[in-house]
N, C-alpha and C positions, 0 to 999 in steps of 0.2 A: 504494500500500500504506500502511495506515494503521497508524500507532502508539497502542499502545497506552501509556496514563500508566502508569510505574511496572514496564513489562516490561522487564527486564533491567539494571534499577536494580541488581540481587543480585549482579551479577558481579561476582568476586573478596572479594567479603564473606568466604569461608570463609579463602581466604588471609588476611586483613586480622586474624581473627580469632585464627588459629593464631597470626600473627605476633604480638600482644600477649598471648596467654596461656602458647604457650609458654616465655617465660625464668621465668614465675611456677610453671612446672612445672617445669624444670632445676632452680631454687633450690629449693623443697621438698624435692626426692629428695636434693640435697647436703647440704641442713641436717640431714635426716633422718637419710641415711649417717654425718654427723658425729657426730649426736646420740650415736647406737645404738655408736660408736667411741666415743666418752668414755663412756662407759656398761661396755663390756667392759673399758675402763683403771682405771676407777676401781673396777671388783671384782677385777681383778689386784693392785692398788694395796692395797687392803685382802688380798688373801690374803697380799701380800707380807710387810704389816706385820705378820701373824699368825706368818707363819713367823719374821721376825725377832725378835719377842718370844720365842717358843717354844727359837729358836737360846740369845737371852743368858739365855734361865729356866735353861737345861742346865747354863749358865755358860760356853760357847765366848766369845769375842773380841767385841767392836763390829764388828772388823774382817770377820767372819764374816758380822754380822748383814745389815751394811749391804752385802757382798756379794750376798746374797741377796737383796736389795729390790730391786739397780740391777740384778742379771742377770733378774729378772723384767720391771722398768718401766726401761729407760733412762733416763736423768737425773734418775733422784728421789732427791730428797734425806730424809737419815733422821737424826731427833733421838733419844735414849731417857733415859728416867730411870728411876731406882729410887724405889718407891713404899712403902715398907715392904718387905712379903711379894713386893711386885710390882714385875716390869718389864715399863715402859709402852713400846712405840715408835711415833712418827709418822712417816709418811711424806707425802711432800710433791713434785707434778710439774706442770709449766705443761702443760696438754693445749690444742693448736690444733685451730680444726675449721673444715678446710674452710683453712684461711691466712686467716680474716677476724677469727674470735675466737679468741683466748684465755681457758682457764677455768684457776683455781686450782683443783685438787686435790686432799685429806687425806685420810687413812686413821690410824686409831688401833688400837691393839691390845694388850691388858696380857695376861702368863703368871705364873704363880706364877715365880717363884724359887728356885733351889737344885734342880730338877730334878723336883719333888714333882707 
């Protein structure tokens, strides 16, 4: 029985194949999942900072505002100043994605003051 050149050279190619391209398709979908997760934080992030401006325009507490930011985003931290007519607040959160990166996060947000 004679051989032919190059028959059954293929075998296992399709494994060989899956094998080097799938981790390149795990990591995509996780980066991905990560992405689209700091993406939802960082529009939490800003509403939070909306609603905290809008808290200290009323004239309730810091203590109020800054409530309302961390019961929204966990561990953010919130600065505010008075602008004249306005109060400005930032907030501020380290978002991981995935446990490999770290991003810096801000949100800013100004309300009238005095409640108006």
């Amino acid at each position: 029985m004679s051989r032919r050149l190059g028959a059954g050279c293929d075998r296992g190619s399709v494994a060989a194949e899956l094998a080097l391209a799938l981790p390149a398709v795990v990591l995509t979908i996780l980066l991905g999942a990560g992405a689209l997760s700091a993406a939802a934080r960082q529009v939490s992030l800003q509403d939070a900072a909306a609603d905290a401006a809008r808290i200290l325009g009323r004239g309730e507490g810091a203590g109020a505002a800054a409530g309302a930011v961390t019961a929204a985003v966990p561990g953010a931290g919130v600065a505010s100043r008075d602008d004249g007519g306005l109060v400005c607040v930032t907030a501020s959160v380290d978002v991981a994605i995935g446990g490999v990166l770290t991003l810096p996060m801000r949100a800013s947000s100004c309300a009238l003051s005095g409640g108006r």
